[in-house]
ZAVOZA-659647 format. One record per atom (N, C-alpha, C, O): residue in one letter; x, y, z. Coordinates in steps of 0.1 Angstrom, whole numbers, plus 5000, padded with zeros to 4 digits. Layout:
<sites>
AXYZ;...
</sites>
This chain:
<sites>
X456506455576;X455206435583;X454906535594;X453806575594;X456006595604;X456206605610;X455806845605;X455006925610;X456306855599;X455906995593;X454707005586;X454107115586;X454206835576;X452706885576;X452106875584;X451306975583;X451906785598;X450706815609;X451206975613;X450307055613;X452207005616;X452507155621;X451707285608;X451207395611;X451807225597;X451207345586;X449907335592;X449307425598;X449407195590;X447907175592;X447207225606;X446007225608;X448207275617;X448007335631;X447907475632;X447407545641;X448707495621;X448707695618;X447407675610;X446607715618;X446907635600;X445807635591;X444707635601;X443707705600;X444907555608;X443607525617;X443007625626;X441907655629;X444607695634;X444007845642;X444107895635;X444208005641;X444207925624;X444608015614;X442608075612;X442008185612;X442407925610;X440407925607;X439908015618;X439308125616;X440207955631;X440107945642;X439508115645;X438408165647;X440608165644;X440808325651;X440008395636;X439608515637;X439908325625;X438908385613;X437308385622;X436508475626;X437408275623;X435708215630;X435708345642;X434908435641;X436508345651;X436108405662;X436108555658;X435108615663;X436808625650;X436508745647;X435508775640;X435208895642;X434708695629;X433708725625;X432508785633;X431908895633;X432308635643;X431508585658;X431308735666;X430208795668;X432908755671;X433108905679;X432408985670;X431209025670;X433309015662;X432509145652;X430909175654;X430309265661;X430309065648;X428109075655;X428009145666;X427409255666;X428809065678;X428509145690;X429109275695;X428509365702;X430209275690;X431509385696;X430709575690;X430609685695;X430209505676;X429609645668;X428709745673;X428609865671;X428009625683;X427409735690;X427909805703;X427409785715;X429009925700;X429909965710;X428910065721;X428110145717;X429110045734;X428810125740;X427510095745;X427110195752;X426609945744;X425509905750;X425509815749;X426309785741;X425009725753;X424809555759;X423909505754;X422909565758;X423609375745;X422509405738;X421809295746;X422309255757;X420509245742;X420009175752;X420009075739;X420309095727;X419708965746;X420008795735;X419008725737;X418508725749;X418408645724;X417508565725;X418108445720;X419108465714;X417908355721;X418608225715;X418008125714;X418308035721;X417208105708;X416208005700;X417007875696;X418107895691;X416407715699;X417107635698;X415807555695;X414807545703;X415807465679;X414807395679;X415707295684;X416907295686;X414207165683;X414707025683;X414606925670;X413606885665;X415706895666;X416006795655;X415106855646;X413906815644;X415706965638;X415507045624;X416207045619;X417107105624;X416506965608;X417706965597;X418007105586;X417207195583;X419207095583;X419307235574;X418407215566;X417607315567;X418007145558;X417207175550;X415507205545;X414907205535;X415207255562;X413807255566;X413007375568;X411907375571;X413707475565;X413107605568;X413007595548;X413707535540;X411607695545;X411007725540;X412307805526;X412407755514;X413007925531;X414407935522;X415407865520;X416207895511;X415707735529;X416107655519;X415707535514;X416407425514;X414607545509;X413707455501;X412907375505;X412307295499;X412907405523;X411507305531;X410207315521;X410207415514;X409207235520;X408007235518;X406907315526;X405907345521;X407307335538;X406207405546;X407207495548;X408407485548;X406107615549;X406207765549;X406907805561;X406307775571;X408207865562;X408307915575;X408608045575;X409808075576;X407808135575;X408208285573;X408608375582;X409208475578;X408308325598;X409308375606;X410708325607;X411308395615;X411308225601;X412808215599;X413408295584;X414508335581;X411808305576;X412408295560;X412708505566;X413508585561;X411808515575;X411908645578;X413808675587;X414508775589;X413908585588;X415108615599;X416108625589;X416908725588;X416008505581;X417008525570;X417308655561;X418408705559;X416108705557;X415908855550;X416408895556;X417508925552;X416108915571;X416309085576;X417809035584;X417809085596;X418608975582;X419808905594;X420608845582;X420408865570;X421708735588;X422408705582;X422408495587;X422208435598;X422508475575;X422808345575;X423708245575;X424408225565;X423908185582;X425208095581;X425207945576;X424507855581;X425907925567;X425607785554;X426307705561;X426107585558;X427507735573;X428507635578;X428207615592;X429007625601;X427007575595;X426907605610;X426907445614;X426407365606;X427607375627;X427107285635;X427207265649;X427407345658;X426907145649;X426907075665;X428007035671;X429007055665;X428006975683;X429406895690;X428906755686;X429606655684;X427406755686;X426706605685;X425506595681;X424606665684;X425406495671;X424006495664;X422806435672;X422006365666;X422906455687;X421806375694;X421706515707;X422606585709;X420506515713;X420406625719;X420906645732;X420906765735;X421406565743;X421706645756;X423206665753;X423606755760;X424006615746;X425506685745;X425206815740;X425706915745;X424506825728;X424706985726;X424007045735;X424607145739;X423207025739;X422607135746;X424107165759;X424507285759;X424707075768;X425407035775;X426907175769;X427207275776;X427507145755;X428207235748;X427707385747;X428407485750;X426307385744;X426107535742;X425907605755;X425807725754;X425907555766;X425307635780;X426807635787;X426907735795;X428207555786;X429207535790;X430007575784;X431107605790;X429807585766;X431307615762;X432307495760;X433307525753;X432107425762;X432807255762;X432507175754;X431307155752;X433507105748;X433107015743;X432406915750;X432906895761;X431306835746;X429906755754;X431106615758;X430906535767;X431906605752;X432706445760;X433106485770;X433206395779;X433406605774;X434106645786;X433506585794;X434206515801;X431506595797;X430806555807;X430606425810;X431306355802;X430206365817;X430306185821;X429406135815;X429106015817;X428806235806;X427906175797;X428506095783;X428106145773;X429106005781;X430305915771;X428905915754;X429205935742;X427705885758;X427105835747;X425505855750;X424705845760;X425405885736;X423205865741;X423306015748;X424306095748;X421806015753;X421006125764;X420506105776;X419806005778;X420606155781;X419506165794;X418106105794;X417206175790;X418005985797;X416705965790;X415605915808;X414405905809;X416205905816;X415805895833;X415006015838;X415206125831;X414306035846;X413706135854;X414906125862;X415606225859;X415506065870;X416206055881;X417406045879;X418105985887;X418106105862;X419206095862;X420006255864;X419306355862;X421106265868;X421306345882;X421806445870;X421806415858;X422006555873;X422306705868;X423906705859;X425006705865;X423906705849;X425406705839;X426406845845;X427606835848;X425506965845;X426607075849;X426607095860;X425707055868;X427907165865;X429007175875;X428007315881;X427907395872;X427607335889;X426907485895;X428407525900;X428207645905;X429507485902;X430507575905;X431607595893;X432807625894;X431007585882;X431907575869;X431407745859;X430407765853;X432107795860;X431307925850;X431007825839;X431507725836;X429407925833;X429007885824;X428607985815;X428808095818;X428207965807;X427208065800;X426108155807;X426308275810;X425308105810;X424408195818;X424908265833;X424508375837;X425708195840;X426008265855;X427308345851;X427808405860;X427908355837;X428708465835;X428208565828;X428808665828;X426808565819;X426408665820;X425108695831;X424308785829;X425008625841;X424108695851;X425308785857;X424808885863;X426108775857;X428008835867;X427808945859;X428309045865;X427408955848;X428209025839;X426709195838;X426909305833;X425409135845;X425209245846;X423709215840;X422909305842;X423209095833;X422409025826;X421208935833;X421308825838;X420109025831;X418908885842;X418608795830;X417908845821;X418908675828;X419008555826;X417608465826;X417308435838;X416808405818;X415808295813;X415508175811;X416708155809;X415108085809;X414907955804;X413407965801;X412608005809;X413207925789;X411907865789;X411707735778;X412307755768;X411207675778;X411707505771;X411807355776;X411307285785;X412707335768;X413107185771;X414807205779;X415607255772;X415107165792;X416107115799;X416907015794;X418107035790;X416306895793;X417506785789;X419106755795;X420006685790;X419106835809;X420206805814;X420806795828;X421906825833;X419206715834;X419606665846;X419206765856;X419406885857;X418406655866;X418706765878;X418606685891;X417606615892;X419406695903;X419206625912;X418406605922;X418506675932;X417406505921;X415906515932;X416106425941;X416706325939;X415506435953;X415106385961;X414406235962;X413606235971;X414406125958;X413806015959;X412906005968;X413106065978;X411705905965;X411105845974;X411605715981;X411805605976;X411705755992;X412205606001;X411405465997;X411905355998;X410105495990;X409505355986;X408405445978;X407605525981;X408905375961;X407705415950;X406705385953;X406505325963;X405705425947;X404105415946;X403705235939;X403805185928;X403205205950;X402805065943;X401905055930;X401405135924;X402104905927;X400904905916;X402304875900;X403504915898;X401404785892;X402004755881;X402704835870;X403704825863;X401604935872;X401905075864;X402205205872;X401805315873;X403205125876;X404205265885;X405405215883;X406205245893;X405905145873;X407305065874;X408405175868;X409505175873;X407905255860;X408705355857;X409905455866;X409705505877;X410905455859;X411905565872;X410905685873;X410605715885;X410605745865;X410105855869;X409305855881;X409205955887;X408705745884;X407805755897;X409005705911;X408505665921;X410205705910;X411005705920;X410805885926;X410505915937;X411005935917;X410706055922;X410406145929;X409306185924;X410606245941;X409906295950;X409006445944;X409306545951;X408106445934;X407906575930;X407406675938;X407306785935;X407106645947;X406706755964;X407806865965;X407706985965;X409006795966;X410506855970;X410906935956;X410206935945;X412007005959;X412607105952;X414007005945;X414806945952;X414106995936;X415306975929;X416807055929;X416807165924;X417707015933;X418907045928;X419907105918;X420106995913;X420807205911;X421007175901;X420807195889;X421707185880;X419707225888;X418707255871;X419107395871;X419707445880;X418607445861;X418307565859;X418907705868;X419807775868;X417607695877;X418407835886;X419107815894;X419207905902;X420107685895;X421707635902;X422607695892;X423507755897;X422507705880;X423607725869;X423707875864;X424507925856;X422607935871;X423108075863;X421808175857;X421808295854;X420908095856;X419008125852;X418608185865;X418708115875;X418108325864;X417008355874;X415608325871;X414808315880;X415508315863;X414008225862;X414108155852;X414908165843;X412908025854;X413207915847;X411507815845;X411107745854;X410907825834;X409407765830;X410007655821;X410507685811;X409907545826;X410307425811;X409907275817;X409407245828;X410307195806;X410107075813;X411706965811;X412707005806;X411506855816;X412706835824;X413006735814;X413706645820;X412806695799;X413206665787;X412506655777;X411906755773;X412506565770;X411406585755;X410106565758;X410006515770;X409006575751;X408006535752;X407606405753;X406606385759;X408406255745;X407806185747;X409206105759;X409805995757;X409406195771;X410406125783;X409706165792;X409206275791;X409506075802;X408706115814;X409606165824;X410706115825;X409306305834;X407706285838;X407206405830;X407906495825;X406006405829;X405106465816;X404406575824;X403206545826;X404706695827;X404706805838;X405806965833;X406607005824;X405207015841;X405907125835;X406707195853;X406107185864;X407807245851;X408207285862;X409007445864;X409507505854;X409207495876;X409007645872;X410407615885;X410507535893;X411307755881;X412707785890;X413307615894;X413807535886;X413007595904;X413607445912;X412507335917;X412907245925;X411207355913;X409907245913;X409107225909;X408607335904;X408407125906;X407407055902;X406207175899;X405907245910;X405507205890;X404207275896;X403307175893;X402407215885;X403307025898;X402306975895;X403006855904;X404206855905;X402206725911;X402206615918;X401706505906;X400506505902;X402706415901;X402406325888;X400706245898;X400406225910;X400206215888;X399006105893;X398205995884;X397505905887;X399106075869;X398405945859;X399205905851;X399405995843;X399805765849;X400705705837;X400105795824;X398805815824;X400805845814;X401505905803;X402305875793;X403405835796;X401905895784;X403005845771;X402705795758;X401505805759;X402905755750;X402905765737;X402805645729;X403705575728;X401405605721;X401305445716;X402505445702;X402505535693;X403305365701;X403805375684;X403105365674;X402505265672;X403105475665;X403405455650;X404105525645;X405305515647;X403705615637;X404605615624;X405505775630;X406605815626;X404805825637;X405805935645;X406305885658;X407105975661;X406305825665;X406805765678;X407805645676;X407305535672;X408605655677;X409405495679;X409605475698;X410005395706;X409205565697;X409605515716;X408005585724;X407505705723;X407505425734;X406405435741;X406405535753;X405605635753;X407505505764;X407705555773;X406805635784;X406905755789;X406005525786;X404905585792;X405505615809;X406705565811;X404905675819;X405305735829;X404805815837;X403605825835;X405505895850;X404905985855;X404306065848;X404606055836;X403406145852;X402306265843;X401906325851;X401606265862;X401506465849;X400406535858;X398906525845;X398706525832;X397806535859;X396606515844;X396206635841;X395406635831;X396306755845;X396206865833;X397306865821;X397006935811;X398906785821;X399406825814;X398906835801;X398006755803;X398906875786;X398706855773;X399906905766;X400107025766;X400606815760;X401506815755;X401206865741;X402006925735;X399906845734;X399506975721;X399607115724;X400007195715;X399407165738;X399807285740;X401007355745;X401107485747;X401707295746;X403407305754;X403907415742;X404007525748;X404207425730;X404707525722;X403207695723;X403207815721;X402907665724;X401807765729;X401707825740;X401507945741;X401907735753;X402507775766;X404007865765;X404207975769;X404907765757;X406307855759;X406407965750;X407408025750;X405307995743;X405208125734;X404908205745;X405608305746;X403608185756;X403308265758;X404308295773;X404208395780;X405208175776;X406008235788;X407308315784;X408108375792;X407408305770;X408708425762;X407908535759;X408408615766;X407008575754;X406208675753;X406908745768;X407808825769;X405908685779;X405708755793;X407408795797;X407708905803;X408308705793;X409508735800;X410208865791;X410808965795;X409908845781;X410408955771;X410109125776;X410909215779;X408109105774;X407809235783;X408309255797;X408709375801;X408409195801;X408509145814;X410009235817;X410109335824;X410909185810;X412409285809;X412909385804;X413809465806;X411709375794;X412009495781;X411609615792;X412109725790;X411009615801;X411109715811;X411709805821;X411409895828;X413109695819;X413909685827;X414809785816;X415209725806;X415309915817;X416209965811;X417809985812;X418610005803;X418009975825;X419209965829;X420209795824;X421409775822;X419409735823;X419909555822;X419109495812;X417909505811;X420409405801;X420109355792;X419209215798;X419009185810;X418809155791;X418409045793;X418708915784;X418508945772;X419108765787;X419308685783;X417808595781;X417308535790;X417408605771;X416508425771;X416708305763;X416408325751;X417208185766;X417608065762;X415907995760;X415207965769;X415707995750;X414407915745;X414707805735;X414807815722;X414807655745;X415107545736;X413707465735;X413107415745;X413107455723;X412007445722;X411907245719;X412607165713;X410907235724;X410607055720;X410307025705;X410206915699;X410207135699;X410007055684;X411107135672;X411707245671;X410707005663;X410106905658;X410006755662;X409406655658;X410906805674;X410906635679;X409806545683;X408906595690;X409606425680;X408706365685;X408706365698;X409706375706;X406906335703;X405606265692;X405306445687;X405606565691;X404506385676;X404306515668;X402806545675;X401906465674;X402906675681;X401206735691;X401406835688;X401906915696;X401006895674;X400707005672;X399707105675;X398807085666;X399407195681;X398407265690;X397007265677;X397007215666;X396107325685;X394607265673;X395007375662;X395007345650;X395407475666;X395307565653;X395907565643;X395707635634;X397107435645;X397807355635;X397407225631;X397707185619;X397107175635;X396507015640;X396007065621;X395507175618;X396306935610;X395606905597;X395807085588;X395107145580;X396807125593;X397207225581;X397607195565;X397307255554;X398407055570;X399107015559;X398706895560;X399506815565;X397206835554;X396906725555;X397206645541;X396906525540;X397806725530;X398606665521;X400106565524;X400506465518;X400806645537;X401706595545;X401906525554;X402006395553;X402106585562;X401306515574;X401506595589;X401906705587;X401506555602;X401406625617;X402806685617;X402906795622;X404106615613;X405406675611;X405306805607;X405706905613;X404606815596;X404406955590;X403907025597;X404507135598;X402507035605;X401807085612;X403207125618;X403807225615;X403507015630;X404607065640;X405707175633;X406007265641;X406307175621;X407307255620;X406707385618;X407407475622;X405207445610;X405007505611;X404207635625;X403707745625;X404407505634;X403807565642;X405607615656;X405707695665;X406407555652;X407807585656;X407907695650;X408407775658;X407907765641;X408007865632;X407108005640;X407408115644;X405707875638;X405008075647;X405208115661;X404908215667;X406107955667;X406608035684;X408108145678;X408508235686;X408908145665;X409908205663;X408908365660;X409508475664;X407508375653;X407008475651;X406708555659;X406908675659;X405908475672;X405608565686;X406808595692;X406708685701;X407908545690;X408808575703;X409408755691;X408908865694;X409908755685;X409808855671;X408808945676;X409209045682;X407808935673;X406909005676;X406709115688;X406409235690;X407008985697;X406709065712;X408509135714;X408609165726;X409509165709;X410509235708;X410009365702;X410309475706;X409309355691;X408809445685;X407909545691;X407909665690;X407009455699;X406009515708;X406409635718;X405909745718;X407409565724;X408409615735;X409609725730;X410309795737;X409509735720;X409909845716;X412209835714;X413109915713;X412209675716;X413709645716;X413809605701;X415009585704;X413809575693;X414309515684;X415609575678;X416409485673;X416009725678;X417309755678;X418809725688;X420109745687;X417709665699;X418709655715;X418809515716;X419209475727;X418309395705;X418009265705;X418309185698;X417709155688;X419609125704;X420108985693;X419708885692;X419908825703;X418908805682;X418308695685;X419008655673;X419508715664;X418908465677;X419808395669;X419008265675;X418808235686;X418608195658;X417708055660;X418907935656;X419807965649;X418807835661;X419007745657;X418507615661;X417407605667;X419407475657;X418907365661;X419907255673;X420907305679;X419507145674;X420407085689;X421206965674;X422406925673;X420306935668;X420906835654;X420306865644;X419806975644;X420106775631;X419806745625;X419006665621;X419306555626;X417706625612;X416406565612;X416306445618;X417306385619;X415206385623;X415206225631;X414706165623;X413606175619;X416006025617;X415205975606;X413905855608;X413205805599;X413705835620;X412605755622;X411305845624;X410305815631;X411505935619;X409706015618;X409505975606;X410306035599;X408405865599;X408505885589;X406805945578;X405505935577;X408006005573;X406906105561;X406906035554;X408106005555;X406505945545;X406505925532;X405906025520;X406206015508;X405006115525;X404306175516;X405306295513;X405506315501;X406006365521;X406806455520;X407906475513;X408306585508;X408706295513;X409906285510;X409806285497;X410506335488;X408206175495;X407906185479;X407706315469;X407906315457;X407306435477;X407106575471;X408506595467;X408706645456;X409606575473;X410606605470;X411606695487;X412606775488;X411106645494;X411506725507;X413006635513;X413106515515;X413806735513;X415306695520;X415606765531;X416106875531;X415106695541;X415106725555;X417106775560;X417406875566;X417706705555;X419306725560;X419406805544;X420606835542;X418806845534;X419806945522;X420206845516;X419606735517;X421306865507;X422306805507;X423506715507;X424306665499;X422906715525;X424106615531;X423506495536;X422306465540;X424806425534;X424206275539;X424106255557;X424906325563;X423306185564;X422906125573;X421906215578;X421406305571;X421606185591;X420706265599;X420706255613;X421606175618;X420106295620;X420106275638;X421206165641;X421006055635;X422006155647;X422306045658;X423005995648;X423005875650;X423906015636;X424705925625;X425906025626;X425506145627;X427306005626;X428306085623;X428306175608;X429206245605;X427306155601;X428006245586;X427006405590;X426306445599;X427206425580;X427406595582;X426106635583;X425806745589;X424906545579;X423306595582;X422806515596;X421606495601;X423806495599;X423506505616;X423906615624;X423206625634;X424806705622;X425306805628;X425306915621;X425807025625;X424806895609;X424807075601;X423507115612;X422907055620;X423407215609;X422007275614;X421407415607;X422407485602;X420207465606;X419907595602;X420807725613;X420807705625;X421307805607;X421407915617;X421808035614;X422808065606;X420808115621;X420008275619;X420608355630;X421108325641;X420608455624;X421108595632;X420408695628;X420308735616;X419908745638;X419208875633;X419308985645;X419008975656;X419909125638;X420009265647;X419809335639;X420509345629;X418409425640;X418609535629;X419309625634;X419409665646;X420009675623;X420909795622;X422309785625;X423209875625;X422509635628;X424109575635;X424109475623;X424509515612;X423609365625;X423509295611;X423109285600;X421909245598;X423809325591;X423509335577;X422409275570;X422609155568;X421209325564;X419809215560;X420309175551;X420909245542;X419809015551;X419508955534;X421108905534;X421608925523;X422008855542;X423808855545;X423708715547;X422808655552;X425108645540;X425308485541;X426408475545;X427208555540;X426908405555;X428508375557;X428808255557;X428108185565;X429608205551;X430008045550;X431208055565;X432007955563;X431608105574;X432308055579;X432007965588;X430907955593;X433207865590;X432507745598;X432007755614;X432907725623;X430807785617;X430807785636;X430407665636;X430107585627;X430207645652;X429807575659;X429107615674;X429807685682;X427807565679;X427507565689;X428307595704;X427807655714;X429307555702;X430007595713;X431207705713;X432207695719;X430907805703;X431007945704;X430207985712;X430708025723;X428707995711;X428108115718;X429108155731;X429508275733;X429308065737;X429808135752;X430908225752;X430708335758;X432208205743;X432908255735;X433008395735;X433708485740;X431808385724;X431008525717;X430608585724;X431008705725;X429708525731;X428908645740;X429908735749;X429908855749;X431008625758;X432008665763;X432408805762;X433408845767;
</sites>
């Protein structure tokens, strides 16, 4: 017994130092410059959802990633539910490490998961020479200031209205390693329903917010809100704050640049911007939404292109899990659509279509076009890699 767990221990680094040399190899190739990194992260897209491997709706900026880059058939998660991975990919750690045991972040006022004195991902490559981004979805805490006494009234019962949104936050973002930072402070349908920039609020909540159930919502969660927010435009917004940061560095010649873009969809509620809104009215708003996750992968592509980096630019899409089975399609599943591929489960279940994920690599002239690799990664390489 005792020599097979020991075979099975050599087998295992044996994989191990396989995985990591492939990983190195992408980055190491390009000797003698630094490349700058984009890192695309949807929410709850199962492998089987992009357009090349047999989604129903078109995604031609990934089906494009796949052509011109390389694919990986073995890719997963630490967790098929979203703030552990996110937690794993920005740290390097496995997500139990954190005091987070189960579930997500689902509080306005629940306090900040990473360590600001802990290297991480981003404040080792800000060290390393790297101006650093966020634009997206957070999901991982940040420590604010309370109000000594909430806002009265029946409909202020929510934590999120404990909140002091006047004050500067703790912790988030540009505590860990981000010099700049446009996102919101979890999914779309988690309050408070606002958008916030570096360490504050750009907005004072004023009107309960949130979401009636049906057939895409299983959770109401109504809450703090600012009343310009529109949550149909949020993938439109963060297109156009990766655009700006892109040009924005691509000018910068001496220093690479990092941008971490973890996007809110596909995740519910489905608010797909108008120009998608009834694309796929054979489908339904899911579709709209993934197709419209797809054209924020087009502009950010694009505007690399614009800027004249695309040979100096590693970009690499993926997901936080695997599909959420309570959105339900019926129309889609009936066409024949297999959100997880494959594999059995989905979001938030231990089997393997909870934690496979889509995942893309694309460098021209470093990565090989139209390339598949079955080796097995996982999310909590990047730090690793980049390393």
């Amino acid at each position: 017994m005792f020599l097979e767990h020991k075979n099975a221990l050599k087998n295992s680094m044996k994989t191990n130092l396989i995985l990591f040399s492939c990983l190195l190899a992408v980055i190491n190739c390009f000797a003698g410059k630094t490349p700058n990194i984009i890192l695309i992260l949807a929410d709850d897209m199962g492998p089987g959802e992009p357009s090349h491997m047999g989604g129903l709706v078109p995604t031609p900026a990934l089906d494009r990633m796949a052509k011109e880059g390389m694919r990986f058939t073995d890719a997963h998660t630490t967790s098929s539910v979203c703030t552990p991975t996110r937690y794993g990919i920005l740290t390097g750690r496995y997500n139990w490490r954190s005091r987070l045991k189960r579930g997500v972040l689902v509080k306005a006022s629940s306090q900040a998961l990473m360590d600001p004195n802990r290297v991480n991902l981003p404040n080792f490559l800000q060290q390393n020479g790297y101006h650093t981004g966020i634009v997206g979805k957070w999901h991982l805490g940040a420590d604010w200031e309370l109000l000594e006494k909430p806002p009265a009234g029946s409909d202020r019962k929510d934590d999120s209205w404990r909140v002091d949104y006047s004050k500067p936050f703790r912790n988030g973002p540009v505590d860990v390693g981000f010099d700049e930072a446009f996102f919101i402070l979890s999914s779309l349908d988690m309050a408070p329903y606002l958008y916030l920039r570096n360490n504050k609020s750009l907005s004072i909540p004023t009107v309960n917010a949130g979401w009636e159930h049906n057939e895409y919502n299983d959770f109401k969660r109504v809450g703090a809100g600012a009343a310009d927010f529109d949550a149909h435009t949020c993938l439109a917004d963060f297109a156009r704050e990766s655009r700006e940061y892109i040009k924005r560095q691509a000018s910068d010649k001496d220093n690479p640049f990092f941008l971490y873009v973890p996007l809110t969809s596909p995740h519910t509620p489905c608010t797909p911007g108008k120009k998608f809104k009834g694309k796929f009215p054979q489908y339904s708003l899911y579709a709209d939404l993934v197709a419209e996750t797809d054209w924020v992968v087009e502009q950010i592509l694009e505007q690399v292109a614009d800027s004249d980096i695309d040979n100096e630019t590693l970009v690499i899409y993926t997901s936080d899990n695997g599909f959420a089975p309570y959105v339900k399609i019926p129309k889609m599943l009936a066409a024949g659509y297999k959100p997880s591929g494959d594999w059995r489960g989905s979001k938030a279940t231990i089997f393997e279509g909870g934690h496979r994920v889509p995942f893309l690599v694309r460098w021209p002239g470093k990565v090989k076009a139209g390339t598949t690799s079955d080796v097995t990664i996982c999310t909590t390489d990047f730090f690793a890699t980049f390393a």
